[in-house]
OpenMM code with the backbone's topology and positions (N, CA, C; nanometers):
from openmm import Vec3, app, unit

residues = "UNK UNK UNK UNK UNK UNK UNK UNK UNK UNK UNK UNK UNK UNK UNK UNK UNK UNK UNK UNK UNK UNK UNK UNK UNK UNK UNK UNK UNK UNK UNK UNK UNK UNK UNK UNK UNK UNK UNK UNK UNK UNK UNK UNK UNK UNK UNK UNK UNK UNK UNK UNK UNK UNK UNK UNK UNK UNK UNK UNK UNK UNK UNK UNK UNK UNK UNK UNK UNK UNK UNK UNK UNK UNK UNK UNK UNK UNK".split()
positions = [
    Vec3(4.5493, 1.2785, 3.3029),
    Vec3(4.4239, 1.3469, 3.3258),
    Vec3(4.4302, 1.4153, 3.4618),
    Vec3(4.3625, 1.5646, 3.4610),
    Vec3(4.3597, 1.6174, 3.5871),
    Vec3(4.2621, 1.5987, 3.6497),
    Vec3(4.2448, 1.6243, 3.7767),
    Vec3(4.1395, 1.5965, 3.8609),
    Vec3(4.0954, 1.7379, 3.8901),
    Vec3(3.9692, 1.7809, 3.8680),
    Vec3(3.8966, 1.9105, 3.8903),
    Vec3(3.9474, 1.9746, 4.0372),
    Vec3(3.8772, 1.8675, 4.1303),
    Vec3(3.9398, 1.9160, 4.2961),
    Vec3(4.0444, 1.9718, 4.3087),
    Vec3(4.2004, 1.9049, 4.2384),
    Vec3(4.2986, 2.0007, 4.2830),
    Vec3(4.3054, 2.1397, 4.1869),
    Vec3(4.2450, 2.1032, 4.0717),
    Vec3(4.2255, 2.2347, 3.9597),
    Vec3(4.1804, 2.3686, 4.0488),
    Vec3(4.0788, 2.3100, 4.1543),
    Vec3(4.0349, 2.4209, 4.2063),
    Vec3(4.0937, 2.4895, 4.3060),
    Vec3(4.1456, 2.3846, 4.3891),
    Vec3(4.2371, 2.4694, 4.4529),
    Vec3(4.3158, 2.5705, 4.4084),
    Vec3(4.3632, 2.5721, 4.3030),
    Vec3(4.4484, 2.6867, 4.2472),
    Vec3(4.4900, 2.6792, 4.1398),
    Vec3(4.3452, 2.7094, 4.0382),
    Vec3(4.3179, 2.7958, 3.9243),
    Vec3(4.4967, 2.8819, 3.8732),
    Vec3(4.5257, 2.9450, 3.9602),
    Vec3(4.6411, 3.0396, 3.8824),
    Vec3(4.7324, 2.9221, 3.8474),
    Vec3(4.7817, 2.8518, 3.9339),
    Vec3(4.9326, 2.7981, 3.9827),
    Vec3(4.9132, 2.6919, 3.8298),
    Vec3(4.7876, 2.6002, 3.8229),
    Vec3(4.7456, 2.4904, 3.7322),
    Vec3(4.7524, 2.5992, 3.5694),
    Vec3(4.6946, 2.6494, 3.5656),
    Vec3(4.6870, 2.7856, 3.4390),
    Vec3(4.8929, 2.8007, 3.3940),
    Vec3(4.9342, 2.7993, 3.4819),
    Vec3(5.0818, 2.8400, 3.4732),
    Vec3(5.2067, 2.7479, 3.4234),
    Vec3(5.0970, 2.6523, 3.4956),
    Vec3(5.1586, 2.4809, 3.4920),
    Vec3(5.1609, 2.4024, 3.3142),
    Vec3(5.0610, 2.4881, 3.2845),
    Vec3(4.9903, 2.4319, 3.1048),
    Vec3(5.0779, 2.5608, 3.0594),
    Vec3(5.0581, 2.6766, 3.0772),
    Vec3(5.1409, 2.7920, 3.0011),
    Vec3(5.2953, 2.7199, 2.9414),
    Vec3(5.3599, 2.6549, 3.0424),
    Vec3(5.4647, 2.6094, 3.0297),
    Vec3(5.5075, 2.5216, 2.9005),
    Vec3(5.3961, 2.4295, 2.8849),
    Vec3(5.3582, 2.3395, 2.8077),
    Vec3(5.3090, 2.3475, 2.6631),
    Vec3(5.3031, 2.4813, 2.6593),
    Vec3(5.1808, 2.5984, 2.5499),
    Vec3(5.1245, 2.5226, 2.5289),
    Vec3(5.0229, 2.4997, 2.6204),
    Vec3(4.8698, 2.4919, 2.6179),
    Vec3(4.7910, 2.5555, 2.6654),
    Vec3(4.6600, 2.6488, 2.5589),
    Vec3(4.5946, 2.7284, 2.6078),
    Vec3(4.4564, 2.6951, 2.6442),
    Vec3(4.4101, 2.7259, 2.7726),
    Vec3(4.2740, 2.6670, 2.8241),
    Vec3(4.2078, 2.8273, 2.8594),
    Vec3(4.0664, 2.8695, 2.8360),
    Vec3(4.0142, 2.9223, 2.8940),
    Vec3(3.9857, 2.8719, 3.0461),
    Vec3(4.0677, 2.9743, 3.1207),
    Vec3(4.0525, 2.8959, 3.2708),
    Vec3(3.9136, 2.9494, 3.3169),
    Vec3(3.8798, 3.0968, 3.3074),
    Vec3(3.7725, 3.1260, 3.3452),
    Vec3(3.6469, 3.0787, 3.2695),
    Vec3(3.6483, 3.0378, 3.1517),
    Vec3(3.5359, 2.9369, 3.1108),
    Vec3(3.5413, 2.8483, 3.1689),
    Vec3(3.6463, 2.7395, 3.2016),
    Vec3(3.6176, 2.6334, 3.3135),
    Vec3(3.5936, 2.6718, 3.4702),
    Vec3(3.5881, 2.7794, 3.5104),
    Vec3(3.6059, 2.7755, 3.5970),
    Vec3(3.4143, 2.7738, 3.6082),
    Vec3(3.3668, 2.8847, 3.5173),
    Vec3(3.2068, 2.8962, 3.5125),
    Vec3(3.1855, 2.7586, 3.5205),
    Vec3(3.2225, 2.7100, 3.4147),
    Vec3(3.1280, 2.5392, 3.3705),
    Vec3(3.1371, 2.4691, 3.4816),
    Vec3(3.2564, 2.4988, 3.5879),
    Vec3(3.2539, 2.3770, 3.7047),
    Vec3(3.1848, 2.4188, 3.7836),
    Vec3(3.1029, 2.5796, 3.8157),
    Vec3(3.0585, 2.6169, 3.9424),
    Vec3(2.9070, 2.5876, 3.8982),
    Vec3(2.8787, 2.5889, 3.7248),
    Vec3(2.7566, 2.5584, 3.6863),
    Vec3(2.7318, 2.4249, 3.7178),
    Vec3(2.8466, 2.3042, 3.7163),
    Vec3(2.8092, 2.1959, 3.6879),
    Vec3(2.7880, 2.1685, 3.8576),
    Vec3(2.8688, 2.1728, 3.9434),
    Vec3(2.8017, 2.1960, 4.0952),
    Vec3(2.7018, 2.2628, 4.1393),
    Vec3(2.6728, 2.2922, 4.1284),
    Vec3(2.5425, 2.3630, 4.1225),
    Vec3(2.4499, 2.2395, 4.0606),
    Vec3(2.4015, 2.2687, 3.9744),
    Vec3(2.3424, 2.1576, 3.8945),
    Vec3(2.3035, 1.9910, 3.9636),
    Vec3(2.4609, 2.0000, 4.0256),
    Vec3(2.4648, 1.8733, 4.1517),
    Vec3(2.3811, 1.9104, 4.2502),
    Vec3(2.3801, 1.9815, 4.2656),
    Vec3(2.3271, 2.0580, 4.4658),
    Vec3(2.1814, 2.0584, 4.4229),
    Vec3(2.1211, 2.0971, 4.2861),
    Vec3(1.9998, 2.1161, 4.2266),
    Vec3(1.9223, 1.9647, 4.2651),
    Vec3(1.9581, 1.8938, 4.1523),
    Vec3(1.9346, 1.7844, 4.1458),
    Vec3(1.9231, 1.6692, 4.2925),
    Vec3(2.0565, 1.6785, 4.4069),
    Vec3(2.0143, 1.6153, 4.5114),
    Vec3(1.9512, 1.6518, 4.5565),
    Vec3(1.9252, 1.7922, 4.5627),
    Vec3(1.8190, 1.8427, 4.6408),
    Vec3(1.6726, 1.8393, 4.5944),
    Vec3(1.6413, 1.7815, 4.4258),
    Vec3(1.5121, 1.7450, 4.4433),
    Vec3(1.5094, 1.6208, 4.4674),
    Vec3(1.6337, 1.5520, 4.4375),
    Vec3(1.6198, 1.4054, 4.5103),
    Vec3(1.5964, 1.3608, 4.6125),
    Vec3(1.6107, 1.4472, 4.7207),
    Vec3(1.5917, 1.4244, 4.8793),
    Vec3(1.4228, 1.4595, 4.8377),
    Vec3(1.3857, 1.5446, 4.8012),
    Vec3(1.2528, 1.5988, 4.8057),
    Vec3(1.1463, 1.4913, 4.8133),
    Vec3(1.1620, 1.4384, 4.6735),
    Vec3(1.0945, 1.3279, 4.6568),
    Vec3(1.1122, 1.2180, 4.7307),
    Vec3(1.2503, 1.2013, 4.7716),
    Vec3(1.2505, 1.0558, 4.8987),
    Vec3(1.1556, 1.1369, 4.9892),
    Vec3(1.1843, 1.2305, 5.0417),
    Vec3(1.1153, 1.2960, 5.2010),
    Vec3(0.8895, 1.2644, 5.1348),
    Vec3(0.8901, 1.3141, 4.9996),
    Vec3(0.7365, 1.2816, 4.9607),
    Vec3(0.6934, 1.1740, 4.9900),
    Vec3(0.7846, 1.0769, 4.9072),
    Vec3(0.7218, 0.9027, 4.8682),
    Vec3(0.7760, 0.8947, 5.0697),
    Vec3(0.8049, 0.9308, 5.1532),
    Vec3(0.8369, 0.8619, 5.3036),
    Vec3(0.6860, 0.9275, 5.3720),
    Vec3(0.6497, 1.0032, 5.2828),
    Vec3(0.4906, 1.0708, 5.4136),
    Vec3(0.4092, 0.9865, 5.3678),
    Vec3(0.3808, 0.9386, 5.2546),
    Vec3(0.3189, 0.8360, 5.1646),
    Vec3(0.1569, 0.9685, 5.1696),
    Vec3(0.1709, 1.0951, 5.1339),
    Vec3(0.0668, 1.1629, 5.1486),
    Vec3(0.0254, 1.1465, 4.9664),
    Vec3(-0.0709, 1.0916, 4.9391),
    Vec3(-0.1543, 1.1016, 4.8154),
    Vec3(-0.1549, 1.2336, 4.7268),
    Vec3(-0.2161, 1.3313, 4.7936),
    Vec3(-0.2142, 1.4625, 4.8199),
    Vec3(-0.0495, 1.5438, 4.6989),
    Vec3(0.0874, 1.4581, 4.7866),
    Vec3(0.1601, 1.4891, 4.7038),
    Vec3(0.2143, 1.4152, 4.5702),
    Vec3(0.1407, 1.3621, 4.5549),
    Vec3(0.1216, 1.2543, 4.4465),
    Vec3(0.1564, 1.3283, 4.2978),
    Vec3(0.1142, 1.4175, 4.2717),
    Vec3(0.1369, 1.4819, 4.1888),
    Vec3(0.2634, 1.5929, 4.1756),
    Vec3(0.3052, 1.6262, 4.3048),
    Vec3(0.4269, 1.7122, 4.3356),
    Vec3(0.5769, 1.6107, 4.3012),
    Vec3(0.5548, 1.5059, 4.3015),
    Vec3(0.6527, 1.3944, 4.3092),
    Vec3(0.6752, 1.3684, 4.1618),
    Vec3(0.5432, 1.3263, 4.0780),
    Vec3(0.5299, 1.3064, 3.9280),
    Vec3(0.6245, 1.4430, 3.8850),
    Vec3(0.5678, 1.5523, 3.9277),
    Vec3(0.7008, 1.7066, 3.8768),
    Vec3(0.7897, 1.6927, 3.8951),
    Vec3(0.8669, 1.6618, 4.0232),
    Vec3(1.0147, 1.6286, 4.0772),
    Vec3(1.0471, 1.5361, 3.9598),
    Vec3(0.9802, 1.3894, 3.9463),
    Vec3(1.0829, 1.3426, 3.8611),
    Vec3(1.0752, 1.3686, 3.7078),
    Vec3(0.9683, 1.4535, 3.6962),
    Vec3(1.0103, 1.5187, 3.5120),
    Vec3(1.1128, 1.5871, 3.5348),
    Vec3(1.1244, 1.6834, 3.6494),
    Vec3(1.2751, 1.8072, 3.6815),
    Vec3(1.3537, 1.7187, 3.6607),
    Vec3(1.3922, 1.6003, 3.7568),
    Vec3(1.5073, 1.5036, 3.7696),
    Vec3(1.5114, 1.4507, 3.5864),
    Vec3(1.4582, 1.4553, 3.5426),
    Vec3(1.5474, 1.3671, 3.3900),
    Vec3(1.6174, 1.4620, 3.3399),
    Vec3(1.6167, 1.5980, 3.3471),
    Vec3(1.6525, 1.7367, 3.3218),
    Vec3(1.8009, 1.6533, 3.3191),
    Vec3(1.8307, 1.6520, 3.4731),
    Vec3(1.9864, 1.6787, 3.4907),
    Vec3(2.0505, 1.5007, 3.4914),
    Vec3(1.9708, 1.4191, 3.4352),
    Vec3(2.0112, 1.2809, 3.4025),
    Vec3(2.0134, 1.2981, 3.2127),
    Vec3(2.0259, 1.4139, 3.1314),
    Vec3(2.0534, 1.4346, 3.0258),
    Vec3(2.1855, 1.4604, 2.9752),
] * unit.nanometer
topology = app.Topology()
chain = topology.addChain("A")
for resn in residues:
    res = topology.addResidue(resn, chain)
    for name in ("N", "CA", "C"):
        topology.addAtom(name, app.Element.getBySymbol(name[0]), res)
């Protein structure tokens, strides 16, 4: 099994490495799905901090902004 991290480093060299092997991968479809799936990461911690930083003011007020955050958050726990 490969590990994405070094995949990324260099997309061509890894692509060349399977050619050898004839195995064909859409590299540029993986390459989308991994920048989608980071992303997605960066999404998600970042409403996760949100809601820690809410529930830490203990403001009532955002009481309801927090209930939204974690309907968003099951999104990307699917």
């Amino acid at each position: 099994m490969h590990n994405i991290k070094d995949i990324r480093k260099d997309f061509i060299a890894f692509a060349k490495s399977l050619e050898k092997r004839s195995i064909n991968i859409n590299f540029e479809n993986l390459q989308k799905l991994d920048e989608l799936n980071r992303d997605l990461i960066q999404k998600k911690e970042a409403l996760e901090k949100e809601k820690k930083d809410i529930s830490k003011s203990k403001d009532e007020n955002l009481f309801k902004k927090s209930k939204e955050i974690s309907k968003n958050l099951e999104f990307y726990l699917i």
